[in-house]
C-alpha positions as CSV (number, residue, x, y, z in Angstrom):
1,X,-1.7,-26.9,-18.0
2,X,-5.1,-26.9,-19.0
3,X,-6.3,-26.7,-23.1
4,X,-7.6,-22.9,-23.3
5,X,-10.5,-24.1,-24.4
6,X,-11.8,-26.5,-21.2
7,X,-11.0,-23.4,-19.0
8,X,-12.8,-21.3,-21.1
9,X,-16.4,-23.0,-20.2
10,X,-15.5,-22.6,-16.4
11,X,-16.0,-19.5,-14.3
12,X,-13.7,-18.5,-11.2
13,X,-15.6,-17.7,-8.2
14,X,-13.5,-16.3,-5.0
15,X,-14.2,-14.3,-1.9
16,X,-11.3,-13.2,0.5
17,X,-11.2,-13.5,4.2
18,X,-8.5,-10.8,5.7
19,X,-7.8,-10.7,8.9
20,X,-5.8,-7.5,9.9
21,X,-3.9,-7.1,13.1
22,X,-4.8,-3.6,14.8
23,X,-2.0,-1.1,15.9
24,X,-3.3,-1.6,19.9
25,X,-1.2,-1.6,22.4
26,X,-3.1,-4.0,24.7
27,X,-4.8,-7.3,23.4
28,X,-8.5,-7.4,23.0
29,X,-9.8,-8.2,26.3
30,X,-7.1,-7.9,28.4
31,X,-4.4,-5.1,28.9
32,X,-1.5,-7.4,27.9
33,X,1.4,-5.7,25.4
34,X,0.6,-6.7,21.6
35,X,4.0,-5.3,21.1
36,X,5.9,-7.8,18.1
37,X,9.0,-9.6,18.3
38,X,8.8,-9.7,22.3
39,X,10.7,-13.1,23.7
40,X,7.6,-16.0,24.0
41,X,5.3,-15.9,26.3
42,X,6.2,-12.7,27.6
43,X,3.0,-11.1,26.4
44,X,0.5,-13.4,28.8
45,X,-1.4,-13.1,31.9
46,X,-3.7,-14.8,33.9
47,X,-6.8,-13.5,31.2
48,X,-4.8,-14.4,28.1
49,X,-4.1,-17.9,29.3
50,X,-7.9,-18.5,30.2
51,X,-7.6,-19.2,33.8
52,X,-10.7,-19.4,35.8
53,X,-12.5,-16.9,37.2
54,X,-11.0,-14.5,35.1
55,X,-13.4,-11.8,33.4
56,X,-12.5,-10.3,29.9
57,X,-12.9,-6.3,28.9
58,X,-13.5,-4.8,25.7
59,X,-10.3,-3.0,24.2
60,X,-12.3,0.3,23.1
61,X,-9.3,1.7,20.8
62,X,-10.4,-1.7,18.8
63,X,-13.8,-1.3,18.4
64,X,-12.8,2.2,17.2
65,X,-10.1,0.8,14.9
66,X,-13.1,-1.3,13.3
67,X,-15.5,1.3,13.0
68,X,-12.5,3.6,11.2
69,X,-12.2,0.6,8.9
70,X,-16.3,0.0,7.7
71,X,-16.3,4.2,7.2
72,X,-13.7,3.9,4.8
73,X,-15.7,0.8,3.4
74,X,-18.9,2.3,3.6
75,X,-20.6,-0.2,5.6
76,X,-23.1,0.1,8.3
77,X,-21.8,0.3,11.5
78,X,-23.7,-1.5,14.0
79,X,-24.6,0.6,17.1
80,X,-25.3,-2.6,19.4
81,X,-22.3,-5.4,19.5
82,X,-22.7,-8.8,21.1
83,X,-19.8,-10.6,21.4
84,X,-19.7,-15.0,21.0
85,X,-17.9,-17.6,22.1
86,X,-16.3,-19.6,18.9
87,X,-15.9,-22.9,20.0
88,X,-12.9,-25.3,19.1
89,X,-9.3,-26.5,20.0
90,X,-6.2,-25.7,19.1
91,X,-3.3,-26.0,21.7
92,X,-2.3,-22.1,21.0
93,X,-5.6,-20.9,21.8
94,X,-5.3,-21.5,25.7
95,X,-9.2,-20.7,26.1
96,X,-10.4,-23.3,23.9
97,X,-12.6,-20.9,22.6
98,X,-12.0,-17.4,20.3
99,X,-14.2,-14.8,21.0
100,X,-15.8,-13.0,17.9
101,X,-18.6,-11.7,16.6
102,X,-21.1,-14.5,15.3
103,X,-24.8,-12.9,13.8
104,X,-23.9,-8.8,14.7
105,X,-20.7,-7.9,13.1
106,X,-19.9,-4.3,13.8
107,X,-19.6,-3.5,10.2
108,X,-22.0,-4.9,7.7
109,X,-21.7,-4.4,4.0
110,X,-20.0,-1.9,2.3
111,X,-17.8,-2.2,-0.9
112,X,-13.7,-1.9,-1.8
113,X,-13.4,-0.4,-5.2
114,X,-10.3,-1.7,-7.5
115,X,-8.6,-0.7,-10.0
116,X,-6.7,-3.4,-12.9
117,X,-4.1,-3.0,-15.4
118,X,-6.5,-2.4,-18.0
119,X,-7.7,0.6,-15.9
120,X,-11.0,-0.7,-15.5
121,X,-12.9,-0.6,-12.3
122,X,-14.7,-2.7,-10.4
123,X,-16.4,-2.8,-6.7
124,X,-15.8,-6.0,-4.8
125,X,-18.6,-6.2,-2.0
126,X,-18.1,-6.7,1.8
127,X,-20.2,-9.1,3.8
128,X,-19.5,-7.8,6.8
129,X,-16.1,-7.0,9.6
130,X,-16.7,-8.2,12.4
131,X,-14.0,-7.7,16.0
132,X,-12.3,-11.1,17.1
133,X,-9.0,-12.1,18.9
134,X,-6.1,-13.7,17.4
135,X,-4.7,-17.3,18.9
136,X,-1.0,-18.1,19.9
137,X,1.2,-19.1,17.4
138,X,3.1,-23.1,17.0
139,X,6.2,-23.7,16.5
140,X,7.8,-26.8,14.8
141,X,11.6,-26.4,14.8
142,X,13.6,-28.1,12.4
143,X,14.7,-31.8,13.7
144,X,12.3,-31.4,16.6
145,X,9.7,-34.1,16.9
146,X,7.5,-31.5,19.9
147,X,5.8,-28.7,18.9
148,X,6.4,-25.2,21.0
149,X,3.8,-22.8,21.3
150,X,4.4,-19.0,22.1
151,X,0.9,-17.7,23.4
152,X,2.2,-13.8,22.9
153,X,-0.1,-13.4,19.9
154,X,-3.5,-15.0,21.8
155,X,-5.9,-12.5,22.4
156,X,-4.1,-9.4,19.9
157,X,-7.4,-7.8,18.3
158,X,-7.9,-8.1,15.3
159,X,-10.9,-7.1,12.2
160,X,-11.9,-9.8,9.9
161,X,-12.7,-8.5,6.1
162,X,-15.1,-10.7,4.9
163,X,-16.0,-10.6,1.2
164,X,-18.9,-11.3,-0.8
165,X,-17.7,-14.1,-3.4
166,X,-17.2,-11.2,-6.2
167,X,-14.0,-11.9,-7.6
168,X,-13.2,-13.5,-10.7
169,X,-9.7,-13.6,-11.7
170,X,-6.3,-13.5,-9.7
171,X,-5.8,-10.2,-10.8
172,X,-8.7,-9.0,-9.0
173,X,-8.0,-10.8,-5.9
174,X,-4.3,-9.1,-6.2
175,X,-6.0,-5.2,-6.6
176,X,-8.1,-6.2,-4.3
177,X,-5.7,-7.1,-1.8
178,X,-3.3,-4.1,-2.2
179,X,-6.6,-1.5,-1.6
180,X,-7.1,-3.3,1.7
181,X,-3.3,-3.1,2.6
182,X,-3.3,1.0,1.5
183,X,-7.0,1.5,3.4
184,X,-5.5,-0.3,7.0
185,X,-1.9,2.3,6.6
186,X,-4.2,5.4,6.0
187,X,-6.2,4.6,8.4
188,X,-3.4,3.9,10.4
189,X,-5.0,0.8,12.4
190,X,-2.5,-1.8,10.8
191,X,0.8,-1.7,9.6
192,X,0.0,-4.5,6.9
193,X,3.1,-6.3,6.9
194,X,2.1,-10.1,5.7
195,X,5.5,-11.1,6.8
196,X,4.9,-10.7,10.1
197,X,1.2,-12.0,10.2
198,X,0.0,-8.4,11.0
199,X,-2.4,-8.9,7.4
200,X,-3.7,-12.8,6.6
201,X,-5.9,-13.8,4.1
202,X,-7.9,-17.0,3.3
203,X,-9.5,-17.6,0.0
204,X,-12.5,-19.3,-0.7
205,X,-12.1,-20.7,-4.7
206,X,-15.0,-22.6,-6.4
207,X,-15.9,-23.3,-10.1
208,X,-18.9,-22.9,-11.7
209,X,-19.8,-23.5,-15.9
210,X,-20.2,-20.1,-16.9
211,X,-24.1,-19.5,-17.0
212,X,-24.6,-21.6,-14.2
213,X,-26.4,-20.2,-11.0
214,X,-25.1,-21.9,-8.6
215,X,-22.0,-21.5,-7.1
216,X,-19.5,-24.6,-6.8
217,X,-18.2,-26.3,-3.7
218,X,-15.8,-23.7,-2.1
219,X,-12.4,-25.2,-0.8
220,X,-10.7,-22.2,1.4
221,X,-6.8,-21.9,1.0
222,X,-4.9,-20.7,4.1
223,X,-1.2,-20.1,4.7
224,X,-0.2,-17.5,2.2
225,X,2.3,-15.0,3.3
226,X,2.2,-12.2,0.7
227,X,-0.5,-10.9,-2.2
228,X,1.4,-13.1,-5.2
229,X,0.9,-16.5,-3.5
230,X,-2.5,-15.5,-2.5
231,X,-2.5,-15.4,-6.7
232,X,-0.8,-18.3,-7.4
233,X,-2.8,-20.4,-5.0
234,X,-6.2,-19.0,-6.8
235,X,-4.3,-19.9,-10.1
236,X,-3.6,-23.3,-9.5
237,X,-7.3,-24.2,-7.5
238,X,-8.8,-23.1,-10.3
239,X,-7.1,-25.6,-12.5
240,X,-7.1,-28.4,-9.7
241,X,-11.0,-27.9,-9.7
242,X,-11.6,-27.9,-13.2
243,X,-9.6,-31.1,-13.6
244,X,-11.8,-32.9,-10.8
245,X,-14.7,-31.6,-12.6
246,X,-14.0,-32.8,-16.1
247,X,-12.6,-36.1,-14.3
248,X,-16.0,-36.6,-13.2
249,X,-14.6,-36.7,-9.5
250,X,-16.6,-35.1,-6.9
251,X,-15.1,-31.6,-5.5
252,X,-14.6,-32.4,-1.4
253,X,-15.8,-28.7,0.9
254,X,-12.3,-28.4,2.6
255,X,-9.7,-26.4,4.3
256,X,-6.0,-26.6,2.1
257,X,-2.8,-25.0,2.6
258,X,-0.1,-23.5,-0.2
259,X,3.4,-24.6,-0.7
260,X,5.0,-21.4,-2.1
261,X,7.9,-23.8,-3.2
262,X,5.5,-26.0,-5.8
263,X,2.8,-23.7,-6.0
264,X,0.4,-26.5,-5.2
265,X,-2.3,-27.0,-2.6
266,X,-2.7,-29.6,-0.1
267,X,-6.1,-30.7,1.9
268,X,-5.5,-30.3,5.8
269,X,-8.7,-31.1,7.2
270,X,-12.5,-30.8,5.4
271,X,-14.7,-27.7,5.9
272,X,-16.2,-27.4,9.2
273,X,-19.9,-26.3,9.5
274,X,-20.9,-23.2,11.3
275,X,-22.8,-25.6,13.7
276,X,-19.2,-27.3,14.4
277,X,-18.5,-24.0,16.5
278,X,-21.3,-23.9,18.8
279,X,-21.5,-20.5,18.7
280,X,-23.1,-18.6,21.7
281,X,-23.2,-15.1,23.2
282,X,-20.1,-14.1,25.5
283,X,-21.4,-14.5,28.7
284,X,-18.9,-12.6,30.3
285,X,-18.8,-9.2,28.2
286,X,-21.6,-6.8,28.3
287,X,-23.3,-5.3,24.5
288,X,-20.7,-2.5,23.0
289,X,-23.1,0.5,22.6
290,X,-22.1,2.8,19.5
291,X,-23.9,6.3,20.4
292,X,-24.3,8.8,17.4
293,X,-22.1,11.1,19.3
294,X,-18.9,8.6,19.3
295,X,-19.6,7.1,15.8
296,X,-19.6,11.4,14.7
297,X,-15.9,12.0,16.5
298,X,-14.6,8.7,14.6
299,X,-16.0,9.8,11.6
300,X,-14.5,13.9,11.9
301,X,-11.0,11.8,12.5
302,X,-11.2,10.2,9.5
303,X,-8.0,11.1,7.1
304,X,-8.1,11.3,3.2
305,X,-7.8,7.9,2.5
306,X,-6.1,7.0,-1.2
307,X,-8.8,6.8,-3.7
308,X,-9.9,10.7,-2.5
309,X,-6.4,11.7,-2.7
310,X,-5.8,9.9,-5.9
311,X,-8.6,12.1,-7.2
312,X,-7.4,15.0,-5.6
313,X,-3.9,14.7,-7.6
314,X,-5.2,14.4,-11.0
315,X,-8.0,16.7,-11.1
316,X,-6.8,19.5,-8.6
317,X,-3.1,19.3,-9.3
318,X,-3.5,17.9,-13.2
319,X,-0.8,14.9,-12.6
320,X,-0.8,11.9,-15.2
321,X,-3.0,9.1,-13.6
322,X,0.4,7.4,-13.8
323,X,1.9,9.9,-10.7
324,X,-0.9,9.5,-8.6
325,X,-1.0,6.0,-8.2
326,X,3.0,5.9,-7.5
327,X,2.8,9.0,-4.8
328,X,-0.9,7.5,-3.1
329,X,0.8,3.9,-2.8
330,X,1.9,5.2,0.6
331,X,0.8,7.1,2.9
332,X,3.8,9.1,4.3
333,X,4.5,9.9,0.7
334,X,1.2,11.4,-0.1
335,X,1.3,13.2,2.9
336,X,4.6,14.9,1.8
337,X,3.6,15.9,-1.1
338,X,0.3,17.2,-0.8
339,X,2.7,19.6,1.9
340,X,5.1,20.2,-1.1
341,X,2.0,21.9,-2.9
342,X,0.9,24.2,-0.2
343,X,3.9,25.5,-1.3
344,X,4.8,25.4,-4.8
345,X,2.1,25.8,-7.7
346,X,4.3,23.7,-10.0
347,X,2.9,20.1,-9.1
348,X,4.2,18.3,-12.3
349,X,8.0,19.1,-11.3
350,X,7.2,18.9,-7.3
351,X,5.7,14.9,-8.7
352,X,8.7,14.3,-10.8
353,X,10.7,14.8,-7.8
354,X,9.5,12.6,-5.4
355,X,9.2,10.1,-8.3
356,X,13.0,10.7,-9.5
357,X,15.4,11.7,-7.1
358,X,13.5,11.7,-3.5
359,X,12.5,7.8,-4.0
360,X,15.9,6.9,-5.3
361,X,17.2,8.8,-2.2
362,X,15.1,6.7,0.1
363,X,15.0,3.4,-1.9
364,X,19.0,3.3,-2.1
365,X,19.1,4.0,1.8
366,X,16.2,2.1,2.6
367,X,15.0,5.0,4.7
368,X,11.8,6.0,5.3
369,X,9.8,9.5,4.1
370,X,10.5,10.8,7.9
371,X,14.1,10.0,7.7
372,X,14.3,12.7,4.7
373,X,16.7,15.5,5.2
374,X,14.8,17.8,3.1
375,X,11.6,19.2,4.2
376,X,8.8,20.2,1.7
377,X,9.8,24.1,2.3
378,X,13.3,23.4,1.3
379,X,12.0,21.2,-1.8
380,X,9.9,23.6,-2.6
381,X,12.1,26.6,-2.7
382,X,14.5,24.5,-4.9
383,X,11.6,24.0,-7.9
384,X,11.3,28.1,-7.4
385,X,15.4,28.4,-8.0
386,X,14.7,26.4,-11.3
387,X,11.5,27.9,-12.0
388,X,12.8,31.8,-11.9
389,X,15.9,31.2,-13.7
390,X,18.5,30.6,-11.1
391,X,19.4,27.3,-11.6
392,X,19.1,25.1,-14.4
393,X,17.7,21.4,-13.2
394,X,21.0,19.7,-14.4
395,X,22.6,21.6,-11.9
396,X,20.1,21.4,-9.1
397,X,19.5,17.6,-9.4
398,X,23.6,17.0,-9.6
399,X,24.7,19.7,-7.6
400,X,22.5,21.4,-5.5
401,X,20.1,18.6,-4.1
402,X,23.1,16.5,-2.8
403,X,24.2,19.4,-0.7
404,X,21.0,20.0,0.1
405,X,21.0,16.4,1.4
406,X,24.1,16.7,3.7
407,X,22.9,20.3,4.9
408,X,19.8,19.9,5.4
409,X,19.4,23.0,7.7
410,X,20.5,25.7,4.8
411,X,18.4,27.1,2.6
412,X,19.1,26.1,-1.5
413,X,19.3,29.5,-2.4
414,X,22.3,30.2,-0.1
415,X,23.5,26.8,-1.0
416,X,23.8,27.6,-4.3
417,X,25.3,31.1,-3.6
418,X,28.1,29.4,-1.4
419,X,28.5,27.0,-4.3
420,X,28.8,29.7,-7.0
421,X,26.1,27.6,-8.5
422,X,23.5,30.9,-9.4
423,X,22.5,30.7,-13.4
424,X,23.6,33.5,-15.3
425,X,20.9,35.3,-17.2
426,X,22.5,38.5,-18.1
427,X,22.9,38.7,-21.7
428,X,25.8,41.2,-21.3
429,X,27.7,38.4,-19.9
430,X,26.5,35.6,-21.7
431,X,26.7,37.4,-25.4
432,X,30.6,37.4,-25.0
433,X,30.9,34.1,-24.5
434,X,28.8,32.6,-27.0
435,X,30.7,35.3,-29.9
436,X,33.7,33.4,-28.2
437,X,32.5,30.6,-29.4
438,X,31.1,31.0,-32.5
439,X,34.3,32.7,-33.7
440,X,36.4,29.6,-32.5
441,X,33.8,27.3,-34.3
442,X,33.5,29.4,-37.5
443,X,33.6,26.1,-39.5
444,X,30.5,24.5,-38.0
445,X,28.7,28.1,-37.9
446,X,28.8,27.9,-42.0
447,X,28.0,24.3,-41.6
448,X,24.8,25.5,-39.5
449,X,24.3,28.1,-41.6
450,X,24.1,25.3,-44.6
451,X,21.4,23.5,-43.0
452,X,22.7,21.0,-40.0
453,X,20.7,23.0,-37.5
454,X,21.4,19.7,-35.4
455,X,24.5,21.7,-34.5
456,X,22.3,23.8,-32.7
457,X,22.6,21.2,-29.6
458,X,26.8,21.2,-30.1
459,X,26.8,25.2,-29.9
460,X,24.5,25.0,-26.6
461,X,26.9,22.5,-24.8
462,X,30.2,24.7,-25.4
463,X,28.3,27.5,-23.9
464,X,27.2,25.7,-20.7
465,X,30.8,24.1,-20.8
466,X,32.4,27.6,-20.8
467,X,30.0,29.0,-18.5
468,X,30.7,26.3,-16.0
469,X,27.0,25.8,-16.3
470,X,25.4,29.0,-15.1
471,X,24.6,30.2,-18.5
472,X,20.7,30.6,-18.5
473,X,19.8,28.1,-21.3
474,X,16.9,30.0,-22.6
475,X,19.1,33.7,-23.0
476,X,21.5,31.5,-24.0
477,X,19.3,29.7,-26.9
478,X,17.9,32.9,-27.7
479,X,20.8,34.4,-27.9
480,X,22.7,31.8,-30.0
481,X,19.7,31.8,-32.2
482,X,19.8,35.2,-33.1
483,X,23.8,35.1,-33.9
484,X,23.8,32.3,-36.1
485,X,20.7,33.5,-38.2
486,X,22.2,37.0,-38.8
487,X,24.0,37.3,-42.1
């Protein structure tokens, strides 16, 4: 661990490469199933495998996924796309070339803006996204000397988010990270799941002295399978660098992988040059043309996306900034409640629902928002039962809503009428019961009457007891109030 005082004099410099699997359903040039989890090499034809003579096509619902993607960002989408061979070798890249986009990315600029713990904000800058197919995938089995290689995965679209070098701590990297992941599930062009390789991301880490100009040598980190290694990896570069530095060893431009298990890096090769790829235009694939007409029906088909409904949340509905984070960190939750407040007005107690009992619902099951047995109607009509009177919430969050959970298809109000569950708020019948109880209690009543008003609490507890909880606690406050002051 470093003195606080030499990593005080350095700044952290990092930009993030993501690349995102898109939610096709044939690869990127070829109409070949992307579907996951298929046995190997299953997912391959004669265009996948490279064979000659064969002659790739643009997947259009991927150059649409992209554009989808730099709208959100706010990039410029480029209306003419040249596609370029990416030349180099790896044995599950059957081609021996990846083809990419090299100088005209479809998406250039742009900006993702964070949030941090502190609640400050901050707008990390894009470079660009460009379209580019995925390679196979190796295999090295435990005790097996060869290497298998499953080629399903070659040639499965997929956007590269490339950032400008505008981070500065781990944290920011993290935030960051988790606005990309929530921007590719709105959007609905990638599921984001980093366990399955459907969201990547390389980092590029360098030093600098604070002050300085000029940016360190960057050494980019790959292998990372979820946003906390991705910040433990930053973590420990930039201590690995800073001790080279002060060392007075040179810093060597290369490509390192992360053990999770140490949380160390390792050098696997040094940085290649962009010359190294011999880049040149796709011979075989004509220019993409992105007409205004097609770029406007993309952008009409654009959803909310999280930071507009975030904003939505707390200045339409008045929720804490606290509520709208937790109900816009996913999409199918958002979704159901901005349909609970089309029909209840009472958006504090419809968010302390889904925050309370809906997500301990789903969490305990581990279901899904589109598994719920409630719709938003039903929900809905449950706040109104508490809201006019009819229930009290103790008895709708302990008795009502699990019913409501087995029977979905009935209505709470006839729920709670088959249940004898309807709150009381007669004082003709409620004024017996508390005299009941006062008279039974006279001892505490003078001891109220002396000044332990905490009895208050005692008094209200024997009357929902006796009422089997159907008292209305405000008559029944009011009333009780009114009793015990009178001489």
């Amino acid at each position: 661990m470093l003195p606080k005082a030499i990593k005080e004099k350095y700044e952290l410099v990092v930009g993030l490469e993501v690349h995102a699997q898109l939610l096709t359903n044939s690869k990127m040039y070829t109409s070949d199933s992307t579907e996951y989890g298929n046995l190997p090499n299953t997912n391959i034809s004669v265009i996948t495998l490279g064979h000659p003579g064969t002659m790739p096509k643009v997947n259009k619902r991927a150059v649409e996924f992209a554009m989808r993607m730099g709208l959100a960002c706010h990039s410029e989408i480029t209306r003419r796309n040249i596609f370029a061979r990416k030349n180099y070798f790896y044995p599950d890249l059957p081609k021996g070339y990846q083809i990419t986009q090299d100088k005209g990315p479809i998406c250039v600029g742009g900006q993702v803006p964070i949030t941090l713990a502190s609640g400050e904000e901050k707008s990390i800058a894009l470079t660009r996204i460009h379209m580019e197919e995925d390679a196979g995938k190796s295999m090295h089995l435990a005790g097996e000397v060869d290497t298998l290689v499953d080629f399903n995965r070659a040639g499965v679209p997929l956007i590269e988010i490339v950032s400008e070098p505008d981070i500065r701590t781990s944290e920011e990297a993290y935030a960051y990270l988790v606005e990309i992941k929530k921007l590719v599930r709105y959007l609905d062009i990638c599921d984001g799941n980093m366990e399955e390789g459907s969201l990547r991301c390389d980092a590029n880490i360098s030093v600098r002295l604070f002050g300085d100009p000029e940016l360190g040598k960057k050494v980019e980190v790959k292998n990372m399978n979820s946003f906390r290694n991705v910040a433990r990896a930053i973590e420990h570069e930039f201590e690995r660098q800073i001790e080279l530095i002060e060392s007075g060893t040179e810093i060597i431009s290369e490509t390192r992988t992360f053990d999770a298990t140490t949380g160390t890096t390792a050098s696997m090769r040094t940085k290649e040059d962009l010359n190294d790829y011999r880049y040149f235009p796709e011979p075989d694939l004509s220019p993409v043309v992105i007409s205004e007409e097609w770029l406007s029906g993309i952008k009409a088909a654009m959803p909310a996306l999280p930071r507009e409904l975030h904003h939505k949340f707390v200045h339409t509905y008045g929720l804490p900034e606290y509520d709208a984070s937790v109900l816009t960190d996913s999409k199918e939750i958002a979704l159901f409640f901005e349909k609970l407040c089309t029909e209840t007005e009472n958006y504090k107690a419809a968010s302390n629902w889904m925050m309370g009992p809906v997500k301990s619902y789903l969490n305990e099951l581990t279901l899904h928002i589109s598994d719920f047995p409630v719709t938003p109607e039903k929900l809905a009509a449950l706040i109104h039962l508490i809201d006019d009177g009819k229930v009290s919430f103790t008895v709708a969050s302990q008795k009502l809503y699990p019913e409501m959970l087995k029977n979905g298809q009935k209505q709470p109000l006839e729920i709670a009428q088959d249940l004898n569950l309807i709150q009381e708020s007669d004082e003709n019948s409620i004024k017996p019961i508390i005299e009941q109880i006062l008279s039974e209690n006279s001892k505490k009543v003078e001891e109220y009457k002396s000044g332990k008003k905490g009895l208050m609490g005692m008094f209200m507890g024997q009357v929902m007891k006796k009422s089997q909880g159907k008292a209305d606690p405000k008559v029944a406050s009011r009333i009780l109030t009114e009793l015990l002051e009178n001489d």
